[in-house]
C-alpha positions as CSV (number, residue, x, y, z in Angstrom):
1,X,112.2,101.2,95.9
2,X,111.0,100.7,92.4
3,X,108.6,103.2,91.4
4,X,105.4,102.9,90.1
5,X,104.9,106.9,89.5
6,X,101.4,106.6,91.2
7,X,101.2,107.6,95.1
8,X,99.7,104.4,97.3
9,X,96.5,107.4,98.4
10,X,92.6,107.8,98.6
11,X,90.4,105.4,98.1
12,X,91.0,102.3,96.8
13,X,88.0,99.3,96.9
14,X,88.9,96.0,97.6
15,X,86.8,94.9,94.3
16,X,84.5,91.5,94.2
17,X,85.6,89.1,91.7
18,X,82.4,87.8,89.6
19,X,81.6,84.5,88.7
20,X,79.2,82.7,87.4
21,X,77.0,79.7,89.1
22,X,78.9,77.3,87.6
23,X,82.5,79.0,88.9
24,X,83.9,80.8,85.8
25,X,85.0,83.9,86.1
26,X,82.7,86.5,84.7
27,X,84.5,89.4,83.3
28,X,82.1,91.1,81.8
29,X,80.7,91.9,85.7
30,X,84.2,92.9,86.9
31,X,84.3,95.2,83.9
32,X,81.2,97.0,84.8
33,X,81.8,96.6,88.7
34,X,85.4,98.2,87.8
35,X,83.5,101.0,85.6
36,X,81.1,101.7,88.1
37,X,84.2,102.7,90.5
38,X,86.5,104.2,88.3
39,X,83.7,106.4,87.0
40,X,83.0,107.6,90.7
41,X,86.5,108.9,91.4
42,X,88.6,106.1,93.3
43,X,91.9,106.5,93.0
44,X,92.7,102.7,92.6
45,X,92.0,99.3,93.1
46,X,92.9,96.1,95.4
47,X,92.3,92.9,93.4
48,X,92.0,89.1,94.5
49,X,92.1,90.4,98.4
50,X,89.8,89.0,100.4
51,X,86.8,90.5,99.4
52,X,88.1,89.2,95.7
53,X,88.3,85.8,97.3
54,X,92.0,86.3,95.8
55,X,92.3,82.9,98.3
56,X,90.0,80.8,96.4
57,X,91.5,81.4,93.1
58,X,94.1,79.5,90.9
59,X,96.6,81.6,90.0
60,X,95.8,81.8,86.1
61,X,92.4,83.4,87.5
62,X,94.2,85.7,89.4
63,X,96.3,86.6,86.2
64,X,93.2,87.3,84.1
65,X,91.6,89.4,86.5
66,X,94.5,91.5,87.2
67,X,95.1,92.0,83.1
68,X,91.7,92.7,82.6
69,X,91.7,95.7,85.6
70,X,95.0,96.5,84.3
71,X,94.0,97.4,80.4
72,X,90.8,99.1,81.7
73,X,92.8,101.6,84.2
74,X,93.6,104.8,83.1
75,X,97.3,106.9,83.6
76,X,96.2,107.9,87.1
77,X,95.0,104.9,88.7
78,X,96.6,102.1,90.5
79,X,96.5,98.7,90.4
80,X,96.8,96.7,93.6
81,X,97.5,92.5,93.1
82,X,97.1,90.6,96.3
83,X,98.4,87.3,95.8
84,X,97.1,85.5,99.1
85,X,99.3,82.7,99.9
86,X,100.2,80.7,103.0
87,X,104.0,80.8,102.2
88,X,106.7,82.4,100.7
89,X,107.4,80.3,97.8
90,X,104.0,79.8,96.7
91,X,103.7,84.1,96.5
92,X,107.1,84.1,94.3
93,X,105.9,81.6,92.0
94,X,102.6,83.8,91.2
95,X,104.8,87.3,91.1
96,X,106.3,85.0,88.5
97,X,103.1,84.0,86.6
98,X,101.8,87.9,86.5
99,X,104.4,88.0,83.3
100,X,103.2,91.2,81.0
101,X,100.5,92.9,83.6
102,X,102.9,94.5,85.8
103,X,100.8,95.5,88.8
104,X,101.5,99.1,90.7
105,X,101.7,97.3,93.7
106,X,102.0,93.5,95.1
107,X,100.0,92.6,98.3
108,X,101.3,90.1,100.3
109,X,99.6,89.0,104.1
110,X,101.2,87.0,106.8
111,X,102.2,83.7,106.2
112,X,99.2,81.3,107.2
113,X,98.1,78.1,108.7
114,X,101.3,77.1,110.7
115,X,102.0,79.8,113.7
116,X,104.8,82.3,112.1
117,X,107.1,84.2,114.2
118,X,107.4,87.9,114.1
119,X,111.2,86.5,112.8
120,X,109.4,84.2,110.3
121,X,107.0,87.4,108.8
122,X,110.1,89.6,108.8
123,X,112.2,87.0,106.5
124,X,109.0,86.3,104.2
125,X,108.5,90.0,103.6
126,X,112.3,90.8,103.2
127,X,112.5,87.7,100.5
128,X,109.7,88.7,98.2
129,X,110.3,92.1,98.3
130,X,113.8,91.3,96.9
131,X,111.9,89.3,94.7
132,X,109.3,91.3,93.4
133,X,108.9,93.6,89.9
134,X,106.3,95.9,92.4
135,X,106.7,97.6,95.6
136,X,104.8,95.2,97.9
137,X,102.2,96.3,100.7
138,X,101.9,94.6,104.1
139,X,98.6,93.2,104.4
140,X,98.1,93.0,108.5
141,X,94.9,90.6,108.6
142,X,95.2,88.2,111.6
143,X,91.3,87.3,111.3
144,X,92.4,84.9,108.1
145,X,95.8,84.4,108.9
146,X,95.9,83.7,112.7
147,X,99.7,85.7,112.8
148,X,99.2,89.3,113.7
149,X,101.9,91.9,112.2
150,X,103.2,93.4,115.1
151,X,104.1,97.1,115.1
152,X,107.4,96.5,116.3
153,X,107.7,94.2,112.6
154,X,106.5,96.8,110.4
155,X,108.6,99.4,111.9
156,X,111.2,97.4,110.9
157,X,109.4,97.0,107.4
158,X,109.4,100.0,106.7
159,X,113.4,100.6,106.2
160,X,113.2,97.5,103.7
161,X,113.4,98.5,100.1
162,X,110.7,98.0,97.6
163,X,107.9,98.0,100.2
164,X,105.7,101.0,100.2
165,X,102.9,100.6,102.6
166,X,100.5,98.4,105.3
167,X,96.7,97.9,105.1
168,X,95.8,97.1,108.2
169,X,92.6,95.4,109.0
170,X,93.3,94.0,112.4
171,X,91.2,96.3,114.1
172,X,93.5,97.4,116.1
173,X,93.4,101.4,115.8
174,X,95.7,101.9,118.8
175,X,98.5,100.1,117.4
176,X,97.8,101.3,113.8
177,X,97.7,104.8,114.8
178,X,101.1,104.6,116.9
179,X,102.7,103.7,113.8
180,X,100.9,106.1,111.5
181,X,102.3,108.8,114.1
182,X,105.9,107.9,115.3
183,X,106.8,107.0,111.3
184,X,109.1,108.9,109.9
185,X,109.1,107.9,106.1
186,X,106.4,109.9,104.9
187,X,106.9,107.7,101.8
188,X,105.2,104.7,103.3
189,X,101.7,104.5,103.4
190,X,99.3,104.2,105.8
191,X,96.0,102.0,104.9
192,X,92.9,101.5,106.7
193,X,91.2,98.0,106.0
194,X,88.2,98.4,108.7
195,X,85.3,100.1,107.3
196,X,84.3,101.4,110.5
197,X,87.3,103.1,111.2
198,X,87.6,105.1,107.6
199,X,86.6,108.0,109.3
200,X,89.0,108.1,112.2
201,X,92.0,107.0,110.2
202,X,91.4,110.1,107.6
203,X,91.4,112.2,110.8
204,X,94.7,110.8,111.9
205,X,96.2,111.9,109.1
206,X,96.4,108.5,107.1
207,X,96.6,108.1,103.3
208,X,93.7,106.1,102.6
209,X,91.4,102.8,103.0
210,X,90.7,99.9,101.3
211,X,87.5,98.8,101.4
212,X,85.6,96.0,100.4
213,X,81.7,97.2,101.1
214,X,82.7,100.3,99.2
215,X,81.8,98.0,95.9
216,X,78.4,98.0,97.3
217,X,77.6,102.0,97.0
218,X,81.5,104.1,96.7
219,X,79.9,107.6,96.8
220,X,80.4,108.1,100.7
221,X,84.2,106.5,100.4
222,X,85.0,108.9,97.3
223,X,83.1,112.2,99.5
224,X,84.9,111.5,102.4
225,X,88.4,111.7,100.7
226,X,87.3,114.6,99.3
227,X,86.1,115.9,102.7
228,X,89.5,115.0,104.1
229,X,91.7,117.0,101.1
230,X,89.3,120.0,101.9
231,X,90.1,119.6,105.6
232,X,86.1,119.0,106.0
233,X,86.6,117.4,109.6
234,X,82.3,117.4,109.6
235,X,81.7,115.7,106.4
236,X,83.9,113.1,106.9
237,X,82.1,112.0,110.0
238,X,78.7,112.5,107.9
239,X,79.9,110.0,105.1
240,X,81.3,107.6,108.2
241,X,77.7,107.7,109.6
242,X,76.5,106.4,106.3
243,X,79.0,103.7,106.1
244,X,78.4,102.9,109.1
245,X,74.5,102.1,107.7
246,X,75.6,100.7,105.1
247,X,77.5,98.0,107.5
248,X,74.4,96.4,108.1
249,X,75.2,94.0,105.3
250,X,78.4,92.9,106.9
251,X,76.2,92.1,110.1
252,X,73.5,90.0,108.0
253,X,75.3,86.7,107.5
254,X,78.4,85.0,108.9
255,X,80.2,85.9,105.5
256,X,80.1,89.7,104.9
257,X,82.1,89.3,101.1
258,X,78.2,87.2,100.3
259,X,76.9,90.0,101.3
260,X,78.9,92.3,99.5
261,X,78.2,90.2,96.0
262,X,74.9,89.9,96.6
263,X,74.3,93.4,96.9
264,X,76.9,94.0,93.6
265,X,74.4,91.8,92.3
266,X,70.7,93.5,92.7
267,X,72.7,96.4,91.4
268,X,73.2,95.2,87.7
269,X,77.0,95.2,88.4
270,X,77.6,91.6,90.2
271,X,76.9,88.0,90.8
272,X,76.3,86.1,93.6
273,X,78.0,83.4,93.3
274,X,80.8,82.6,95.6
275,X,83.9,80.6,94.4
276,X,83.1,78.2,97.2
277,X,79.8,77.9,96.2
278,X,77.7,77.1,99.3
279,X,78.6,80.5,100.8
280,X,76.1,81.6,98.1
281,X,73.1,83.7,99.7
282,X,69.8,82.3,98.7
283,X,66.4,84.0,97.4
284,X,65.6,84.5,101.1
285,X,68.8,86.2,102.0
286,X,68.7,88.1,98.9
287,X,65.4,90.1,99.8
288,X,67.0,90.8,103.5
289,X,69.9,92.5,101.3
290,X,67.6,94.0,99.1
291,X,65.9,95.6,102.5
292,X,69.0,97.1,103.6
293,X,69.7,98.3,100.3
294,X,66.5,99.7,100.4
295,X,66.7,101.6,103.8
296,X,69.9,103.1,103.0
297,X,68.9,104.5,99.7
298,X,65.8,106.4,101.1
């Protein structure tokens, strides 16, 4: 595997990707959104994922949101690229636009639209991998992608060279956590993408989560690893109770990553907008945030 010197660990937000009401990219927000973050002691970030509507972007938007994380990260952080594609060719062809930023780490889900076999993810995984300048993380999402990674598939994932972990955010803790405990390459990482199961994966024993409501308030994310390298078993559940509160964004509307920029938004730190731009919450919907927001501060 090529090594990136920085351990695939902790906490690691799956960060919102500003723009402005006409559709431009505003990286003056990501700045202060990846500030805000840094400052409060993640240990990396996951860019142009879902929550980065990574899916929505042309690739030259990808490219300048990844170079602008990259220059603002210092030594010890990571950074994460998801390039969200629906085939293997089209995910080359960006690992080939990246050019100079050189990523820590590539993120790659499922193939999508057309039904893939497990034999059709294990090929696309295997090629880019060979492929890529970054070890490349599985990214098990079958709510977007419709082709769930089975276990059996990563096992065989893992023995492949140049890939150094799954974020799963299936759901499906039973499967994730047989993996997380028959695996015997402590080198490969183990990434929860559920928010409501942060707390149960750090007391599995897992190396982190990626989180997209975490760009809302991080504190409880950043405590809870903390509470987890202390062996705190009680304060991890405490900070899962409040991101569990938190949650209630998620619930609001039928697009929880609205949600999440909205609330970036009241904050000082955020817009909005939504790159397809009648997912945009209105004035209405804004105050329900603001209420939650609200509640969970007192």
């Amino acid at each position: 595997m090529k090594r990136t010197g920085k351990k695939l660990q902790g906490i690691i937000p799956a960060i919102v990707t500003p723009i402005n009401a006409d559709g431009k990219l505003n990286l003056e927000l990501l700045e202060k959104q990846a500030e805000y973050l840094l400052d409060a002691g993640v240990q990396g970030l996951f860019a142009c994922g879902g929550t980065g509507e990574g899916a929505y972007l042309k690739t030259e938007e990808k490219r300048l949101v990844f170079r602008t994380l990259k220059q603002m990260l210092p030594e010890d952080k990571f950074l994460c690229a998801a390039l969200i594609n629906s085939n293997t060719r089209a995910v080359i062809d960006e690992i080939a636009a990246l050019g100079e930023i050189e990523p820590d780490y590539i993120v790659v889900t499922a193939p999508y639209y057309h039904a893939a076999s497990q034999k059709d993810i294990l090929e696309h995984y295997m090629t880019i991998a060979e492929k890529s300048p970054a070890p490349l993380i599985i990214y098990n999402i079958p709510s977007t992608t419709h082709n769930y990674i089975e276990p059996e598939t990563i096992d065989k994932l893992i023995a492949v060279k140049n890939i150094a972990g799954v974020k799963d955010s299936s759901g499906n803790f039973m499967n994730y956590t047989r993996g997380l405990f028959e695996n015997q390459n402590k080198e490969f990482a183990w990434i929860q993408g559920e928010d409501y199961l942060c707390g149960a994966n750090f007391l599995a024993g897992a190396d982190g989560v990626v989180s997209g409501l975490s760009n809302v308030r991080v504190e409880p994310y950043v405590e809870m690893y903390e509470a987890f390298l202390n062996h705190d078993t009680q304060k991890i559940k405490e900070c899962q109770v409040k991101i569990n509160k938190l949650y209630k964004l998620i619930h609001l509307y039928g697009n929880g990553n609205a949600s999440i920029k909205a609330a970036t938004e009241l904050y000082g730190r955020g817009s909005r907008w939504m790159q397809q731009s009648s997912m945009s919450l209105d004035d209405i919907q804004m105050a329900e945030i603001k209420k939650i927001l609200d509640e969970y501060e007192r």
